[in-house]
N, C-alpha and C positions, 0 to 999 in steps of 0.2 A: 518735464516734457514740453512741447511747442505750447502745448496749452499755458503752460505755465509763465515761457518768454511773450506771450498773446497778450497777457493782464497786463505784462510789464511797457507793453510800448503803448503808443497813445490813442486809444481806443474811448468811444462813447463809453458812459456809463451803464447803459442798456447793454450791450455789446461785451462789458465786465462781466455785465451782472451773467449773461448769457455763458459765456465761458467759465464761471465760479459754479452754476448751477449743471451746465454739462460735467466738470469734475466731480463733483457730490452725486451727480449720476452715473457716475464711471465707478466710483467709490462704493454706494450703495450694492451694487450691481456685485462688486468680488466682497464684498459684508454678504450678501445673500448665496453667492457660490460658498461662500466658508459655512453659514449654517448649516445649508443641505450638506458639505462634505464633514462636519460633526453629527446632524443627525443620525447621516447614515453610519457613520460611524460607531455611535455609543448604542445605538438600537443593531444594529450588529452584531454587536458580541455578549447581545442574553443568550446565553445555552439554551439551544436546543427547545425555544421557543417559534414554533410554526409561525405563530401573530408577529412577532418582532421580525421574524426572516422578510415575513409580507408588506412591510411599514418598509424594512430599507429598502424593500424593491419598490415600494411605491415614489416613496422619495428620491430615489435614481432614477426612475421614469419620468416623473412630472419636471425634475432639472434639464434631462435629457432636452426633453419636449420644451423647454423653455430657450433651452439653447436653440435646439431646430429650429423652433417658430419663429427665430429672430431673422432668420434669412429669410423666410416664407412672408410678405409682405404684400399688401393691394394696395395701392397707390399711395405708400407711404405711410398706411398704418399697420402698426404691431398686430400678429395674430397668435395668438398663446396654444393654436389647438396643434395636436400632431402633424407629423410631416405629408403623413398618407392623404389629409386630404386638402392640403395648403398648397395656394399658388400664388402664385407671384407674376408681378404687371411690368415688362421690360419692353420699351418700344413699344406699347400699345399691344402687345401679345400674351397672353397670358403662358406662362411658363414654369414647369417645378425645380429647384436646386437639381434632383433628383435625377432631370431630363438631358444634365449635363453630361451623361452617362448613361450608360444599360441600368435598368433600373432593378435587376434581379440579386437578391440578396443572396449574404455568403452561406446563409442557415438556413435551413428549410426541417418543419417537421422536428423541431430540435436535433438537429444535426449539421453539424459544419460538412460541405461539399470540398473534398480536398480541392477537385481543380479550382472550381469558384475564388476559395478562399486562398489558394495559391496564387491566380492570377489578379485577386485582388492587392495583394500584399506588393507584389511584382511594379503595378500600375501606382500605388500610392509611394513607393520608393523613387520609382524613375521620375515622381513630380515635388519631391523632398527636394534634388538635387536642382538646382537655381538654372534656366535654360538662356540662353544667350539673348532671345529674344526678351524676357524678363526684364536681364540687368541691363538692358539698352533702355525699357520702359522707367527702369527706377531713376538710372543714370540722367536721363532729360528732366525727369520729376526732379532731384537734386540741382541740377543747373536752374533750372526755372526757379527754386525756391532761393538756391543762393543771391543770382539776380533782383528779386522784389526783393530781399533782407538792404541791398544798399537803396531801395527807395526812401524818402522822406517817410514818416508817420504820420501825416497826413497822409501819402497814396495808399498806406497800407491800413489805415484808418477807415479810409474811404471805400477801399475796395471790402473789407472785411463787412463794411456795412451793407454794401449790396449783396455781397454773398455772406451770408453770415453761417450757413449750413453747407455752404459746399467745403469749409477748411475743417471743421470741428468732426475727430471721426467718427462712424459708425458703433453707438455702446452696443457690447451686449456682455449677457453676463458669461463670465468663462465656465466653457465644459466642465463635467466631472472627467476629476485625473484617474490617473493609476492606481492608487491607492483606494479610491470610491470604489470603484470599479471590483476591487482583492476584496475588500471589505464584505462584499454581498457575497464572493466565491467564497470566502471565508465560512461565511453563515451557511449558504448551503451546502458545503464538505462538512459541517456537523450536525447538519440537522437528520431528520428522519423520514424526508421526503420520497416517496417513489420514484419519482424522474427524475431528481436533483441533477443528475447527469446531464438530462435534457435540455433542462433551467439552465446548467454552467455552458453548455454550448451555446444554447440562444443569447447569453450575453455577450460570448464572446463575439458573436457575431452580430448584435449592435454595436459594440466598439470597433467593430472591421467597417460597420455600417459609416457611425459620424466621422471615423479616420479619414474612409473616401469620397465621403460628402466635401471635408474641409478642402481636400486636396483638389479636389476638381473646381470647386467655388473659385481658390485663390490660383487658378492656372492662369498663369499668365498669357499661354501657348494656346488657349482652347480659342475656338473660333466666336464663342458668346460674350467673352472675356469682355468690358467694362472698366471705363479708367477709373469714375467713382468709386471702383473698387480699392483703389490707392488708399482711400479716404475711410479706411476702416482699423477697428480696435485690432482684427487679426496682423493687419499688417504694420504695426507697431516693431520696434527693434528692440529684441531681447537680450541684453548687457549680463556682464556676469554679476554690476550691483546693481540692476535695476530694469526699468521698462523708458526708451525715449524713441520719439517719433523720429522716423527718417526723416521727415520737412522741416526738424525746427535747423535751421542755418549757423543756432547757436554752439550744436555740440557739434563736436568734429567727428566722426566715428570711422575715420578714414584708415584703413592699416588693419581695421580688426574685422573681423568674420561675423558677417552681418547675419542674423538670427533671426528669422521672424517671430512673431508670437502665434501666427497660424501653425507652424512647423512644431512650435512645444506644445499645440493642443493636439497637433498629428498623434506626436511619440506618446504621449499620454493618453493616446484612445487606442494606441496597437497592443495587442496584450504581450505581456512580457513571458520571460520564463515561470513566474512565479504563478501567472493567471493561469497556465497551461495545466501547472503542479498540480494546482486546488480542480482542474474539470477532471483532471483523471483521477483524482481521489474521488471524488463525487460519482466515478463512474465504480471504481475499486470497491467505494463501500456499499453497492448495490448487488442484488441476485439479480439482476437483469438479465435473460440469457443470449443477449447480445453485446455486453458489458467490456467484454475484451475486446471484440472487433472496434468499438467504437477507441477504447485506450490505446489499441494498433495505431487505427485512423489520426488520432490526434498526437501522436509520437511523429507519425510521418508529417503531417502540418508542422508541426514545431521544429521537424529538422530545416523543412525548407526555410522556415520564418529564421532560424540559426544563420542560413548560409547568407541571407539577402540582407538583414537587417542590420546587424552588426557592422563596422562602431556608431552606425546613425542615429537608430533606436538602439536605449539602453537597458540592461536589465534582460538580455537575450542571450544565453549560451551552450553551443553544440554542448550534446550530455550533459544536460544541466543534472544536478543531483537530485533532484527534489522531485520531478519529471520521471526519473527511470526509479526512483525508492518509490512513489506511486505506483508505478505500473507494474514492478516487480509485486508490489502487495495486492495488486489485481488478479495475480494466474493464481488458478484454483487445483488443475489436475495437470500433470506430469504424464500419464497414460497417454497423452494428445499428441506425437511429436513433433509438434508447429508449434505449441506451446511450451513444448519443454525446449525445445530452439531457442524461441521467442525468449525464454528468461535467460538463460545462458547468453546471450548477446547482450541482453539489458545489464546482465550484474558485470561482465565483462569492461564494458563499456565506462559504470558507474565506478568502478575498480580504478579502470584507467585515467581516471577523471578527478577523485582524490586522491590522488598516490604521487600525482603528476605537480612537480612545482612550479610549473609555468600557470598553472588555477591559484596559486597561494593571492590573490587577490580578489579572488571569490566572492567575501564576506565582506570587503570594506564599500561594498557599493549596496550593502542592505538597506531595508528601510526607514531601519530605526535611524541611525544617523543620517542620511542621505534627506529623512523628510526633515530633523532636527535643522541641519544647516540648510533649506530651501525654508523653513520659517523666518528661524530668526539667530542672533549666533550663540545667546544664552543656551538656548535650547539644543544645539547643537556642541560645546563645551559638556553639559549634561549630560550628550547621550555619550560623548566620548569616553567622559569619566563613568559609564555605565558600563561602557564594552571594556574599559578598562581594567574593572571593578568583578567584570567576569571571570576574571580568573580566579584559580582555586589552589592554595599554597598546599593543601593536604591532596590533591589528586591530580593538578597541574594540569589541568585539562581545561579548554575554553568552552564556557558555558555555553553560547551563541553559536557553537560550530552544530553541523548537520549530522545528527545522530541519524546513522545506516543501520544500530544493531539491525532492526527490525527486514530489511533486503537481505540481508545474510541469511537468519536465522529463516527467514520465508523460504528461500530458496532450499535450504537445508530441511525442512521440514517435509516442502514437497517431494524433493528425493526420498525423504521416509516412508512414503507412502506407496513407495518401490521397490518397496522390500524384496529382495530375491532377484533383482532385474542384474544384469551381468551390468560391472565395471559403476553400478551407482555408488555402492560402499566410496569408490576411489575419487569416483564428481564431489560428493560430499565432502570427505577429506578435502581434496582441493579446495572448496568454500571457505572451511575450520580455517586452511592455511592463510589464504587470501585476510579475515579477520585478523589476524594476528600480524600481518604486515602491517594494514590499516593502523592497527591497533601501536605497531612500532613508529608510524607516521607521528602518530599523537601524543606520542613519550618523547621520540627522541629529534623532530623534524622527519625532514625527508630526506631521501638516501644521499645528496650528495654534500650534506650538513651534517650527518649524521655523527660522523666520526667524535667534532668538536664537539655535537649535544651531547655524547656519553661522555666525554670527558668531564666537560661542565658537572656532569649530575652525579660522576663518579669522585668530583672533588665536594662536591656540598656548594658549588656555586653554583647562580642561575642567573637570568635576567631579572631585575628587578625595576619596577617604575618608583617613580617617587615619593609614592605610599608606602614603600617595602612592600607592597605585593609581588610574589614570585611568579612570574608568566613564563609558561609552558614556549616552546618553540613551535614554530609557525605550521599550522594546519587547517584545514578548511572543515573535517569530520572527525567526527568522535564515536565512537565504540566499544559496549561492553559486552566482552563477552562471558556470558551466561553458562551454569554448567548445562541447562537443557539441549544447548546445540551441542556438547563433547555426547551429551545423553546417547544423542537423536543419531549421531554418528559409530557410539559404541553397540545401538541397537542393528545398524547396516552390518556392521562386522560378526553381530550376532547371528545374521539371518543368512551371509552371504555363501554359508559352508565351503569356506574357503582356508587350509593352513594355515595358509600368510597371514591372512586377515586378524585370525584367531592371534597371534603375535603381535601383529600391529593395536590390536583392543589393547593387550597387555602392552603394551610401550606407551599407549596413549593413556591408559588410568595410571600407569604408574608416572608419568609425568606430572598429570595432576596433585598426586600424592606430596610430589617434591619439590611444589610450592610451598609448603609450609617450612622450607630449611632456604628459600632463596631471597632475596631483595625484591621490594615491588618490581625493580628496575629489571632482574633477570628471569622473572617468571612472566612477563611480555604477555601479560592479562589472563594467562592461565588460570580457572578458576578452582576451587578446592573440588573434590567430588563428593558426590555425594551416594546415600544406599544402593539410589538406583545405579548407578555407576558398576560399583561393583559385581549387583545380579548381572547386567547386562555382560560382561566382563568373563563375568564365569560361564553363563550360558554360551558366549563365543569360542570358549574352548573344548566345547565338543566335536568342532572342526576338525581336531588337531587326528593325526593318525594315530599317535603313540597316546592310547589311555589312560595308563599310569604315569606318564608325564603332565597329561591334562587334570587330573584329580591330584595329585602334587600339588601341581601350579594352583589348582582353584584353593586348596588346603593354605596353602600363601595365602594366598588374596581373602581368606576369610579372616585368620591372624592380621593380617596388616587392615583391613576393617577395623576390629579390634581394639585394636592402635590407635587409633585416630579419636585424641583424647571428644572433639566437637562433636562427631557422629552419635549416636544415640544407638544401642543394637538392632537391629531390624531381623526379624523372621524371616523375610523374605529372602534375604542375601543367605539364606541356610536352608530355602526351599529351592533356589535355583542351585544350587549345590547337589541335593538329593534328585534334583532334573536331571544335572548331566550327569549323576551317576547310572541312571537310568538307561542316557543314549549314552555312554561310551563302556558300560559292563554289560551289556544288554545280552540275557541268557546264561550269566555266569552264576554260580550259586554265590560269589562272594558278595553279589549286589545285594542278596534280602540283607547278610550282616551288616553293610555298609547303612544301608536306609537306618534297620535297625539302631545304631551307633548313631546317628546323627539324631534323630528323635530323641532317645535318650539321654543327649547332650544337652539340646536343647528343654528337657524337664527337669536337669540338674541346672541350667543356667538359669531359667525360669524363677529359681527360688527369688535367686537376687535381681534380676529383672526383668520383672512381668508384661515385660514386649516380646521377649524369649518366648513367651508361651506359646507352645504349637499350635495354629489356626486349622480353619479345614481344610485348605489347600495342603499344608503341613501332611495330615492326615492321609489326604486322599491321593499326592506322590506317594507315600508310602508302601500305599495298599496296591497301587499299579508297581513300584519295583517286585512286592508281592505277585503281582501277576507275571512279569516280565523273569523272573530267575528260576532256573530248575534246577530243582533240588529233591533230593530223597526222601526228606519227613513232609514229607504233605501235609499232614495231618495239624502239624506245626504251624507251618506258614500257611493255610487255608484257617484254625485256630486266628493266628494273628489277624491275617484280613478283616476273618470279620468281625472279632472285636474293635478293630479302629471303624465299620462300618455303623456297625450298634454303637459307637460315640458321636457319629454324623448327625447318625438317626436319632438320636437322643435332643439335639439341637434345633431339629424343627417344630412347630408347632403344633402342626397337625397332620396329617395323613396325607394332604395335598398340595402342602407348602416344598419349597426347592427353595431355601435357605445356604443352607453348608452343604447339601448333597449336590450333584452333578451328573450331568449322563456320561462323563469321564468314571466314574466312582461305580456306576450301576456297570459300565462296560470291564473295569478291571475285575472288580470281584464277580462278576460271570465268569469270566475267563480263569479267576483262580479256582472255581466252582467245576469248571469244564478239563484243567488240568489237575487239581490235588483231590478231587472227591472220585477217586477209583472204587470203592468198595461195590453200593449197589446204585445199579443204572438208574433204577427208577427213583432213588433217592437225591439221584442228580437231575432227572428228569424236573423232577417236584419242585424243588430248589429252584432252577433256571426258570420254570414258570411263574413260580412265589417272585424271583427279582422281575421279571418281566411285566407282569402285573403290578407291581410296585412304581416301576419305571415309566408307566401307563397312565396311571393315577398320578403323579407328579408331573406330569409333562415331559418326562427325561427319556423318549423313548428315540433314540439315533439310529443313526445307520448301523452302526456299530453294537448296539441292543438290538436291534432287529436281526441281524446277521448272525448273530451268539447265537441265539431264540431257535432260531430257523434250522440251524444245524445241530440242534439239541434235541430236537425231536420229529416227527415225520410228518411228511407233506400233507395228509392228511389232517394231523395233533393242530399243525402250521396254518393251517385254512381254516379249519371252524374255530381255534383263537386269533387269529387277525381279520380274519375275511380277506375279500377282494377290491380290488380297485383303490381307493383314497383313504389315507387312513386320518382317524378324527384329529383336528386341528388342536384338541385340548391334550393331547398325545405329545405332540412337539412343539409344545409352544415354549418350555423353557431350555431348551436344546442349545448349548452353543456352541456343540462339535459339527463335525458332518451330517447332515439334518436328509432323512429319507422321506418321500410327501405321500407312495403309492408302498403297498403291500410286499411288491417287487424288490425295496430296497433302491427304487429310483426316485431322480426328482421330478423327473416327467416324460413325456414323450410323444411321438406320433398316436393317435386314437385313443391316449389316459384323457378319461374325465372323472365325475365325481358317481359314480352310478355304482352303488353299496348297498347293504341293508339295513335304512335304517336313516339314510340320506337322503333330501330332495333332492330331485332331476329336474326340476319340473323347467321347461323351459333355457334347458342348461346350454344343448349348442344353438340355439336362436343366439342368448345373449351371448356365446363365445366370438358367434361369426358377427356381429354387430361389435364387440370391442373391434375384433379383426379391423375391423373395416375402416372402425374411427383411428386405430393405431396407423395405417398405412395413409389416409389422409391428411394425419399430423405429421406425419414422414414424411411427404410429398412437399406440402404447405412449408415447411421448413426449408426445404430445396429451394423451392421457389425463392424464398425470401432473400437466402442467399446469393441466389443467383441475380435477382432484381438489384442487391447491395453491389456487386462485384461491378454488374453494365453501367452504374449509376456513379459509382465511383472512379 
């Protein structure tokens, strides 16, 4: 540095000594930035400790505030306290860095202000780019210094001695980088903070804060502007091997693209893509019920920060991955349709984003490398033979790439929650598909390499480094797919009562099946299926129109189960069998034999494996195809019912337990009570009231038990055994069908309250009209808030 050509020319010995002791203060000063960016570092990354979260945040404040205070100065001495209440003596005025500018911050309330923090971004850009008026200031600086360089050593001797602080520049110690900065986002996206979200906004908006501090300080163009300011650590020239002062006359740096050091503390206080990734996670893993608007909010900040900042600032990219597989893991419900938009656009997006070979350099500008060669080059040799080292000769997959399963499988999932909604079955599938291209990105490159990678992989040749590690061909994401997403798609098809659908389950589990006969390479991450697979599979072809084609089909699928030496036998996949025999025989006499046949199957399988054994679900299908088929021996099939019911009932504990019994089970055997017991009325009368009272007592009392009940005996019988108005809570508390709340068989209504025999009233519409009141309040208050959000925004 000039400091360095300083000692070399003929300078007093005080005047050495003066420049040896400024280096070692220049020296000290990034010894002391390295501490704090280790401390916060290693105290970082204790999991999920509150204390340790609060140390790196203190430790990034009090560097923060050490760097601010260096500009914050009273007549030339250092003041170490924050920015808020430091000022500074220029021309006899007192003035804040601050004052160079509006002094209103891009956060407020933990919350980034889109316009604020947009036209922050905007202003600290347009003063990155070097202004005409600048480089005429440097340019005269450089002539002036070229000229004293051919003086004697003596003039420069001489002069150095009466000025001896006007040449040596301004130390201070460097900002916290980018990395400091992730470090603390990092802690708080794992910790278990309530506002964490809040916390990752307000940092990001002290790093928007020292960004535009720097940049207005080092304006060349602002009217406050100061030439001492030449004579500062920021405006030092930053070299690709080193740090050398524009004044020293010795280096030449003519020809190359002069770099300030102010300008690499900018790019290293603007947050990057990655700072963006970690606030919206910190927002994603919150019940915050403004959690989404805020992850909206900051998707649209981060597009602007994509369009402005790039190639300036680095580390910035439209649809970054990491950004929308956040946010995508943010949406909760699908029923919204601005949210279920809102995802479709993000996975869209994120689709297009790894798929796309113009991204294939995504990942070599990570951190790990990128900080290794900003250290040192050891270190950077290591991380490469680390990324190297990543690859995997058994799965060929790069370790380091951006694992999406998790956006897929979100997305998929929320569509399950859709069940029945027109055309989701078909969104989904398209999801399924979408993973499976990803998934072909990651096997074989991308599509316009694609040809040669199957070739390669279909000869047994590959890329190899010099290790013989086999490296997989180039992709930026990785992806497994999971059989719970084929699950989660084959349950769509089951729900959608739709033919085609019904067809497409069965093409889709039989795919699965036909991984076990293909090469990893041509099952394109198909996963095997599993129990559930199949129940789902079967119950989707009750869709189908032709019933004896559908119970064929399902008679398949429970052999080729079967088959499938890994599988284990499940019950369940021979309970959803006797389901759809239910819906697509439904009133025929051949259903009781069928149920029949299948039970019995199942107690001959049984011997040999005692997961065959019939449960009570088993059971209690049974006794509802019993209710469901007419038939002539009544006496029979009312017989059978209720012995599989007296097995139910056998399985509880006591008189008021709902174990294996159900208010499914109390509503079929009614109904087989109400059709096969013709002999005498009042025998059936007795009966439906003995189940009714039972179903009373166990909490299993439905709609569906109440309506049996009701029509079994007279209005009158009907009234002094249920009463009126609300029936008791211990009635329906283990209900999981269609659940009745009032005597009526409804769940409520105009002028139902709780007023019975036997019930308090006391005070019942005061405190209804008082919920009322606070409900329509919180309704209002909500309004508001929004509304406040949208003008503010």
């Amino acid at each position: 540095s000039w400091s360095h050509g300083l000692e070399k020319s003929a300078l007093s010995e005080p005047n050495k000594e003066m420049v040896k002791l400024h280096r070692e203060w220049k020296d000290a000063e990034r010894e002391l930035a390295r501490a704090y960016s280790q401390g916060i570092k290693y105290t970082a990354r204790i999991p999920k400790s509150q204390e340790a979260t609060w140390m790196a945040e203190r430790l990034l404040n009090e560097w923060k505030n050490r760097f601010m205070g260096s500009y914050l100065e009273q007549e030339g001495q250092n003041n170490d306290d924050s920015i808020e209440g430091d000022k500074k003596k220029v021309g006899g005025t007192k003035t804040s860095v601050v004052d160079l500018e509006e002094k209103e911050g891009s956060c407020r309330n933990g919350e980034l202000s889109k316009k604020r923090t947009v036209r922050t971004i905007h202003q600290i850009m347009s003063r990155l780019t070097p202004s005409a008026a600048g480089t005429k200031i440097i340019e005269q600086e450089k002539s002036t210094n070229a000229k004293s360089s051919n003086e004697s050593t003596a003039t420069l001797s001489a002069t150095a001695a009466l000025y001896p602080s006007a040449k040596l520049p301004k130390i201070r110690i460097p900002p916290p980088t980018n990395k400091d900065y992730i470090s603390l986002l990092r802690s708080y996206s794992v910790s278990k903070a309530r506002r964490k979200g809040q916390q990752a906004e307000t940092l990001m908006g002290t790093m928007l804060d020292v960004a535009k501090m720097l940049s207005y300080y080092y304006n060349m163009d602002h009217p406050k502007w100061t030439e001492d300011r030449l004579f500062d650590v920021g405006m030092e020239v930053v070299e690709e091997n080193g740090v050398v002062d524009y004044c020293d006359s010795t280096n030449e740096i003519e020809g190359q693209n002069e770099h300030k050091q102010w300008m690499t503390w900018v790019k290293e206080s603007i947050p990057n893509s990655k700072a963006f990734s970690l606030a919206v996670k910190c927002h994603a893993g919150t019940t915050h019920n403004e959690s989404l608007s805020r992850i909206i909010a900051l998707n649209h900040i981060h597009n602007d920060f994509a369009q402005c900042c790039p190639p300036t600032v680095p580390e910035i990219y439209k649809d970054d991955p990491f950004v929308l597989l956040h946010s995508i893991k943010g949406l909760k419900n699908f029923q919204i349709p601005e949210e279920k938009a809102r995802g479709e656009e993000w996975i869209r997006r994120l689709h297009r984003f790894v798929i796309n070979s113009s991204n294939k350099d995504y990942l070599r500008s990570g951190e790990e490398v990128g900080n290794a060669l900003y250290d040192n080059v050891d270190g950077a040799e290591e991380a490469l033979n680390e990324q190297v080292g990543s690859y995997s000769s058994s799965t060929t997959t790069r370790i380091n790439a951006v694992d999406v399963t998790a956006a897929y499988t979100t997305l998929i999932r929320l569509y399950a929650k859709l069940r029945g909604t027109k055309e989701v079955a078909t969104n989904a599938r398209k999801t399924l598909d979408r993973m499976h291209f990803v998934h072909d990105v990651m096997m074989f490159g991308y599509e316009e390499n694609r040809a040669s990678a199957k070739k390669e992989t279909s000869d047994g040749n590959g890329t190899t480094t010099s290790s013989g590690v086999i490296v997989s061909p180039e992709h930026i994401a990785r992806i497994e797919i999971r059989p719970n997403a084929y699950n989660l798609v084959l349950g769509l098809y089951r729900d959608s009562r739709n033919a085609e659908d019904a067809m497409k389950a069965v093409e889709l589990l039989q795919s699965m099946v036909n991984v076990g006969k293909k090469s990893p390479e041509q099952c394109r991450g198909t996963p095997l299926p599993t129990t559930q697979s199949f129940e789902y599979t079967i119950l989707a072809l009750a869709s189908m129109k032709d019933a004896e084609q559908a119970i064929a089909e399902a008679n398949r699928l429970v052999r080729l189960m079967e088959a499938q030496e890994y599988l284990e036998p499940s019950v369940t996949v021979y309970n959803a069998l006797i389901e759809l025999c239910c819906k697509t025989m439904f009133i025929t006499p051949e259903l009781f034999d069928k149920a029949i046949n299948i039970l019995e199957t199942l107690k001959e399988k049984s011997i040999s494996h005692p997961q065959l054994t019939p449960n009570a679900e088993t059971l209690s299908l049974v006794i509802k195809a019993c209710s469901l088929s007419e038939r002539e021996d009544h006496e029979h099939v009312l017989k059978t019912a209720t012995d599989l019911f007296s097995q139910l009932v056998a399985k509880e504990t006591d008189e008021k337990s709902a174990v294996a019994l159900t208010d499914s089970c109390y509503f079929h055997l009614m109904k087989c009570v109400s059709m096969h017991m013709e002999e005498n009325e009042e025998d059936k009368k007795e009966r439906m009231l003995e189940l009714f009272s039972e179903a009373c007592q166990r909490g299993l009392a439905s709609a569906g038990v109440l309506t049996l009940f009701r029509n079994s005996v007279s209005e009158e019988e009907y009234r002094l055994t249920v009463g009126e108005g609300r029936l008791a809570d211990g009635w329906v508390k283990n209900v999981t069908g269609p659940k009745a709340l009032y005597t009526d068989g409804t769940k409520g209504g105009a002028g139902k309250n709780a007023r019975r025999e036997g019930k308090s009233t006391s005070d019942w519409a005061k405190k209804q009209r008082e919920r009322d009141i606070r409900h329509v309040a919180l309704k209002e208050a909500k309004k508001a808030r929004k509304l406040y959000k949208k003008i503010k925004s």
